[in-house]
N, C-alpha and C positions, 0 to 999 in steps of 0.2 A: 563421592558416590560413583559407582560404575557406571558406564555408559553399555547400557543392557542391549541394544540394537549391536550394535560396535560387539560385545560380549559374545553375543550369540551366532554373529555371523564368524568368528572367529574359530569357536567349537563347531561349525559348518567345515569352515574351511580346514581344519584341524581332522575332521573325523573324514572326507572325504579321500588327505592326502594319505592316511593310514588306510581309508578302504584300498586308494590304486596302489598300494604297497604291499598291502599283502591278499591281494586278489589279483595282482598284474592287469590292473585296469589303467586306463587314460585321466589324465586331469584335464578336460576342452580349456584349448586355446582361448582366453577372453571372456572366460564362463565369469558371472557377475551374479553374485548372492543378493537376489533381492528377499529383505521381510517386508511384511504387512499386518497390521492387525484385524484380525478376524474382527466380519460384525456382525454374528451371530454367538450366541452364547454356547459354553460349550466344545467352544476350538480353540480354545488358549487364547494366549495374551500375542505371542506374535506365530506367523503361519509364512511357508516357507514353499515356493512351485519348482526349489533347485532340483530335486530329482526328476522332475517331469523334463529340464533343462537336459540332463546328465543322459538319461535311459538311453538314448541314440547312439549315444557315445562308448558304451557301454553295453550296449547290444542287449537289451533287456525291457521288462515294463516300468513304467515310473514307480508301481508302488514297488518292484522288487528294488528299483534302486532305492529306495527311500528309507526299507527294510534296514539295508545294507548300511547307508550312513547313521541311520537312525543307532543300531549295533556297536559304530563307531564313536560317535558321541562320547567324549569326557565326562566326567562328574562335575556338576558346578552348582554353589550352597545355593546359588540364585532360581537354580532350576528345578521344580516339583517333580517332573515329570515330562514326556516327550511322547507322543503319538503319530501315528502311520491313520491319515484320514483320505478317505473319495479314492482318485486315482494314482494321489501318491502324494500329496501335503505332506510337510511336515508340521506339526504344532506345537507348541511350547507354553507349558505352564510355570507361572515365577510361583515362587515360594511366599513364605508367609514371613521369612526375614527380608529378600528385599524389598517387599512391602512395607516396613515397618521401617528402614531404610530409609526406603522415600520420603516419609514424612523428618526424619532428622537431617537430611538434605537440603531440606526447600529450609526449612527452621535456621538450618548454619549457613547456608547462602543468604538468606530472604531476599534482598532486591535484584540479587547477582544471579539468582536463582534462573534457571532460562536460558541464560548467556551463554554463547557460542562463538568459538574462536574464530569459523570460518573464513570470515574476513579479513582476520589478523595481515597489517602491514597493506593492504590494499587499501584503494583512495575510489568513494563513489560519489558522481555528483547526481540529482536527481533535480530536473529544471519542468516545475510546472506552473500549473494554471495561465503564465504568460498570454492573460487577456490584454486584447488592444486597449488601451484606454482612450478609449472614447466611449465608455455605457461603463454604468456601473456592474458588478459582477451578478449572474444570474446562477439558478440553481444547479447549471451543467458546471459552471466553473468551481459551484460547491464542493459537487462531487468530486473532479480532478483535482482539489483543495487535498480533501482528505484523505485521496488515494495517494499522492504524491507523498504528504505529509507522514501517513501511518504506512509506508513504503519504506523512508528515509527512516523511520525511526526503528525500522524492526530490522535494518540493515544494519546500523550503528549496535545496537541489541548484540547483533550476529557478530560483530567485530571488526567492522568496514569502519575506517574515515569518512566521515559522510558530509557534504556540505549541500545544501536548499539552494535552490538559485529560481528567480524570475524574471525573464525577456520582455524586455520593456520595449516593446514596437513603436518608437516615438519619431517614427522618418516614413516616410510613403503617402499614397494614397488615401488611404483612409484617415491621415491626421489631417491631411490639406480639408477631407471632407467634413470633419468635423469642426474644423475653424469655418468654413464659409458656413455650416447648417448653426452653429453661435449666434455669430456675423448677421445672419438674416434672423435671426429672435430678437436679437439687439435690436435692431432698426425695426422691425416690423413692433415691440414693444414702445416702443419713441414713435410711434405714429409713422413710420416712412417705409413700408416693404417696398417699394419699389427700387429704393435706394440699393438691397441686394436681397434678389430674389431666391425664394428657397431653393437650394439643390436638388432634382426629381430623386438623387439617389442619397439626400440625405437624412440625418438622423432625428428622429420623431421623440423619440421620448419628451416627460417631462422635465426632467435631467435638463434639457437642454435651453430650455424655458429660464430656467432655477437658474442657473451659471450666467444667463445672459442679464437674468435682474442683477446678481451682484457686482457684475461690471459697471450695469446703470448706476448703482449705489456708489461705486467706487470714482469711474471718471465722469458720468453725467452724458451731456449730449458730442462731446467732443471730437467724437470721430466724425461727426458729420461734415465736417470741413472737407476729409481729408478724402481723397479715393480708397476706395474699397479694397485693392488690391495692395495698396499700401499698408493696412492694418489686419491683413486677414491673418499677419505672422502672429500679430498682438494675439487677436481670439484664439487661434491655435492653440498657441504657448500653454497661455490663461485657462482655459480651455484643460490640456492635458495635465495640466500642475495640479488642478481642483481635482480631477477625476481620479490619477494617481494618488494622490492623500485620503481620498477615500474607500479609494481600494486597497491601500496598506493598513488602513485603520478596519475596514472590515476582516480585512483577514487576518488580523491581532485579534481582532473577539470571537473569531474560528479557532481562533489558538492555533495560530501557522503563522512563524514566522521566518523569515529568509534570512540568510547570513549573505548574501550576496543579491543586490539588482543590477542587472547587467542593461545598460544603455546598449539599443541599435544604435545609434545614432555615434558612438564609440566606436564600433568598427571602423564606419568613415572616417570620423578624426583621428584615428591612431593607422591607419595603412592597415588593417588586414584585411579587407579583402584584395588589395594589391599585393599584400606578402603572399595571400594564398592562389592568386592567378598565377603569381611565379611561381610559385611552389610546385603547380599543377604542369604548369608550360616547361618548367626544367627538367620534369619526369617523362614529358612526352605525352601528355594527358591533353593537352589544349591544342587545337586547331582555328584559324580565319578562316570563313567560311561567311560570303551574302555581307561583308564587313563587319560582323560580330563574331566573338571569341565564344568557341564551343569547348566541351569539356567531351571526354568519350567513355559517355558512361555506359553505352554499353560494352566496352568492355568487363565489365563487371556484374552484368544480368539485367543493367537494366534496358527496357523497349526503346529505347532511341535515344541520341548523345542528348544533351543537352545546350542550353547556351547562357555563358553568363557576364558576358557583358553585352548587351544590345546596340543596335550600330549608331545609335547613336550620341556611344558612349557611357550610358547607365549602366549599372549592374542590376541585376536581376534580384527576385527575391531570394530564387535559389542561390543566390552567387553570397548574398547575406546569410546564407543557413550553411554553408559550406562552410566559409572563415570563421563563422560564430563553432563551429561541432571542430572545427581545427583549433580555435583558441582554447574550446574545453580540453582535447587532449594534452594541449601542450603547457595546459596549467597542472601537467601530471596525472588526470586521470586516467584510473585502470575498468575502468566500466562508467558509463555519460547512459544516466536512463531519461528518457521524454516524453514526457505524460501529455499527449494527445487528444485531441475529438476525434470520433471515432469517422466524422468525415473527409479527415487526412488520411484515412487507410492508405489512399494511393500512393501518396508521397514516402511510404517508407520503405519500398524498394529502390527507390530515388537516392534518398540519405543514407539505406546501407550500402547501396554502392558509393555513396564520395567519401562516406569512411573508411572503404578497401581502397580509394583513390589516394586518400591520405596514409596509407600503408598500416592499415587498422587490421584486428579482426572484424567482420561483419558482426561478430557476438559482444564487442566493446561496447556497443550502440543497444540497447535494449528502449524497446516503444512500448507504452502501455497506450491503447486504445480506450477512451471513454464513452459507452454507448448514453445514449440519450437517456435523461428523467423525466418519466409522465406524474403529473400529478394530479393525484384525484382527492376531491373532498367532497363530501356528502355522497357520495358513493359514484362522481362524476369528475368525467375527466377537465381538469384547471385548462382552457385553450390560451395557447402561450406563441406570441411573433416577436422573434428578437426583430427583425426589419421591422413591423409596423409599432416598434412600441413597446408593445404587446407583452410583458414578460415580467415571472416573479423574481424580484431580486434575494441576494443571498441575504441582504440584512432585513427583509421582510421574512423571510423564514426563519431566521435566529430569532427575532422580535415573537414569532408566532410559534415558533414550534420549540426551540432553543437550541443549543450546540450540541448537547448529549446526544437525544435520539438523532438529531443531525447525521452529525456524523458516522454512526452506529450504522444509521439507513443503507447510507450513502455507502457504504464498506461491505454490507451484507448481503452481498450478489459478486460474483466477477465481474471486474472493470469494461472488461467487452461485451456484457449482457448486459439487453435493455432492462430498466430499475423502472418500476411503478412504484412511487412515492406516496403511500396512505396518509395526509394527514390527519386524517382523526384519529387512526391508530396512532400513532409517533406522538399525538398526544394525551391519549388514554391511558387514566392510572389503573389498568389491569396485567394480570399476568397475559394477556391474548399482546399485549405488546413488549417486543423482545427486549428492547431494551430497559424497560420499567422492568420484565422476571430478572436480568442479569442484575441491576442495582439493588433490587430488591433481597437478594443474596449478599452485598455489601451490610443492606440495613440490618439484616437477619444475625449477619454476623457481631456487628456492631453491638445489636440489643444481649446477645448471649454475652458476651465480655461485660456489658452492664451490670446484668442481673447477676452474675459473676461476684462482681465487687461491690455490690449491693451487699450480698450473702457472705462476705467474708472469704470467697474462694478462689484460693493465690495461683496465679499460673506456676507451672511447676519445669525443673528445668527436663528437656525431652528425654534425656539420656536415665532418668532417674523414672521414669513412668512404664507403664506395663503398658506397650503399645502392641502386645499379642491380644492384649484384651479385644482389639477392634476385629471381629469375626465374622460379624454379618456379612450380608449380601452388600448391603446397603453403604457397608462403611467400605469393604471389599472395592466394590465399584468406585467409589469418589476416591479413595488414592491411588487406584491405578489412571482415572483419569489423572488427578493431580502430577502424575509421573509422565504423558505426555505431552506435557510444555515445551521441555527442550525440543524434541522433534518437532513438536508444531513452528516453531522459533526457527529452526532450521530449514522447514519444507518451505514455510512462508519468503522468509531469505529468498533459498535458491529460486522458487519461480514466481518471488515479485510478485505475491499475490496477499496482500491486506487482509484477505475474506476469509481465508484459514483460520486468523484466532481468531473473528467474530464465530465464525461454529463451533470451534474451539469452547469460547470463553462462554457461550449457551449449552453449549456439552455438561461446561464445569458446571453454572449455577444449575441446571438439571438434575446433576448428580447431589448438588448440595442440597437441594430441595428436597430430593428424595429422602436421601438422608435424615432430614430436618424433621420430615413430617411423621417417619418412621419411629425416630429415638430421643428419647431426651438426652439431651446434654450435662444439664444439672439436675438435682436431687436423685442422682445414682448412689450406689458403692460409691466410697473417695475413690480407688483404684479405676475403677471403668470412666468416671468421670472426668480425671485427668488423663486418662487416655482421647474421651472424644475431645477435650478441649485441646490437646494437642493437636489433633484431626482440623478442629474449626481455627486455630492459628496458620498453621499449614494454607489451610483453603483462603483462608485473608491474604496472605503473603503473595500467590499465586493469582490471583482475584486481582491485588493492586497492581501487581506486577503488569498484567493485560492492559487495566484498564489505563494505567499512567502511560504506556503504551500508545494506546489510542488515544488519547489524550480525551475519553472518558472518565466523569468524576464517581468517584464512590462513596456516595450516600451513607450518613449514619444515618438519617432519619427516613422513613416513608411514607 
């Protein structure tokens, strides 16, 4: 099947280079054919602001230039027709073959269908949710669950090598605190808080309650002997081992899973962050200064150097996020994306400079920002304190709400807008809930292949069917949606944004609804009939294609 974007901007560039040929006009230096599709009815299929580009150049109005290319234009079977609209559009109507086209495309592809080379021979790593483990996962880490996940997956789609990676923070600060806030459950459940008193800045949950009885279960009263400070390695451990196993187990029934978890605590034992301090000091990058090792990051934009060894010999957390984004590259990737909270904003002119440090593009390093989920139920908002406690976990909303609309939700806004989470909607079996209308177009489809073979009525092969038959508005409509997949597959790619097919994939079951509610499918003519069942195969393929994607299920029943 032709790639009609690609097609048409060709016959742009083809009728323009014939206008400056035989009009002695200019071809602008850098001039860039963009299409769009019109979203009004009425202006074609795709619309075109080159002449409004050109007139300058060309010393005229947009609509005469537009005239002019419009004049020079090629013949092509795919195109009905071509218009001069407003101040100088151009518009473009496809024909009623490659409509018909489309659908024996999707049909001789069917899973392949969508698939784009883009990435062919490039390598992308895409490293998220990277929660501390010390709490179990909450509803923000859900979200950068699925934006990560349905990122990775429509990149791979696109034709990227792609590998999942998780940052297991298992060295600093906050593990020491989660071993003493253990530590003091244990003994204050044994009758003895004095023994080790809570940490003012530690960790409150029930979680913590939970892990310190099945210590009691496992070794009894035993540490009492011993000092506190002697066993706090024990709780730690114990401690991050339980919390990890359950946050790898939750994110397996999110349906996310990692081909790689990368240990912090790895860099230390293997030398890289000493490989990558020399790396930096051999370049001329690192300076003593106050007896800590700085880096000179402004060089590179950002507000002030940095420093990352501290004088008293530590490394810094930055000095850990520099060697860990040096060992991604040098595990050969050609683009390292970092799915974030969106209260890191700051730190990522931080890290695009140590990746120009490391002799990177700044554009290697792609950050997704995750803005916050509010959730509301009975028509109020859920109050939620990760510090005091306070907070719905990811496997209390899979329990309550499920994976489907989950994820659906969690996808269907941009990653850097804040998300209000309806749970009664995301559980309500009405079409007012998006993701219930989009399955409910699986089920739909589902019951007509039924009642199909119920009635004796054989799918037929595409090429042998009278797909002129399909004429309406209705049916009109749902294959030319049908037809931008690919681009959506493509835009979604190039700017890392998940949320393109969920409107997409509500485009498509809207069109199919429409369609649904409009036409019968069976008990037509045999000929129209295998036509529209060629239509609702088509629209399955496309359907599955999305939701296997997102790793959204497709309902036969509803």
């Amino acid at each position: 099947m032709i790639d009609m974007e690609s097609h048409i901007k060709d016959l742009l560039s083809d009728a323009i280079n014939s206008a400056v040929r035989n009009k002695d006009l200019v071809f602008p230096e850098g001039l860039e054919i963009i299409l769009e599709r019109p979203r009004r009815e009425g202006q074609g299929d795709y619309a075109t602001n080159v002449a409004m580009l050109i007139a300058r150049h060309w010393g005229m109005k947009p609509r005469d230039a537009a005239e002019i290319i419009k004049a020079h234009l090629g013949q092509s079977e795919y195109v009905e027709k071509v218009e001069v609209a407003g101040p100088g559009f151009i518009n473009f109507f496809l024909s009623d073959e490659w409509l018909t086209g489309v659908i024996k495309d999707i049909l001789a592809k069917g899973p392949d269908y969508g698939k784009s080379d883009i990435g062919r021979g490039k390598k992308a790593q895409v490293e998220f949710v990277s929660a501390n483990p010390t709490g179990p996962l909450h509803i923000g880490h859900g979200r950068g669950a699925a934006v990560g996940d349905a990122t990775a997956s429509i990149l791979s789609f696109a034709g990227w090598y792609v590998e999942r990676e998780y940052y297991i923070n298992d060295v600093g600060l906050q593990t020491k605190i989660l071993g003493r806030s253990v530590q003091s459950r244990y003994f204050e459940l044994l009758g003895k808080p004095e023994h080790a008193p809570f940490p003012e800045d530690g960790y409150k949950g029930d979680y913590i309650y939970k892990i310190a009885e099945e210590i009691i279960a496992e070794e009894g009263d035993k540490f009492f002997s011993l000092p506190t400070e002697e066993t706090l390695d024990y709780f730690r451990d114990y401690a991050l081992e339980v919390i990890l196993n359950e946050i790898k187990k939750d994110l397996e029934d999110f349906r996310v899973n990692f081909d790689v978890w990368f240990s912090e605590k790895s860099l230390h034992e293997r030398g890289l962050i000493d490989e990558m301090v020399d790396f930096l000091t051999r370049r001329g990058l690192a300076y003593e200064k106050d007896g800590a090792l700085w880096y000179k990051s402004t060089l590179f934009g950002d507000e002030k150097d940095r420093v990352l060894i501290k004088s008293n010999g530590e490394p810094t957390y930055f000095a850990s996020d520099v060697a860990y984004h040096k060992d991604k590259f040098d595990r050969g990737f050609d683009l390292v994306i970092d799915v974030w909270g969106a209260d890191h904003h700051g730190y990522v002119p931080r890290m695009k400079a140590a990746v120009q440090a490391l002799g990177k593009s700044p554009d290697a390093l792609q950050i997704l920002l995750i803005q916050f989920v509010s959730l509301i139920k009975g028509g109020k908002l859920v109050p939620m304190s990760t510090r005091a406690g306070q907070f719905v976990t990811l496997r209390e909303m899979m329990d309550e709400v499920g994976v489907d609309a989950m994820r659906y939700f969690f996808l269907m806004r941009k990653c850097d807008s804040h998300l209000d989470f309806d749970i009664d909607l995301a559980k309500s079996a009405s079409t007012d809930n998006p993701v219930y209308y989009v399955q409910y177009a699986s089920a739909r489809i589902h019951s007509i292949f039924k009642e199909a073979a119920s009635r004796g009525v054989a799918v037929v092969d595409p090429e042998k069917v009278e797909l002129s038959m399909l004429s309406t508005e209705e049916e009109k409509a749902l294959i030319k949606c049908l037809a931008r997949f690919p681009e959506e597959i493509k835009k979604a790619a190039n700017d890392l944004a998940p949320h393109i097919l969920i409107y997409y994939v509500y485009d498509l079951a809207k069109a199919f609804h429409s369609f649904y509610n409009a036409h019968r499918v069976l008990g037509e003519e045999n000929s129209l009939t295998n036509a529209r069942l060629t239509l609702v195969r088509a629209v399955k393929v496309v359907l599955l294609n999305i939701l296997h994607l997102l790793k959204i299920n497709a309902p036969e029943v509803m």
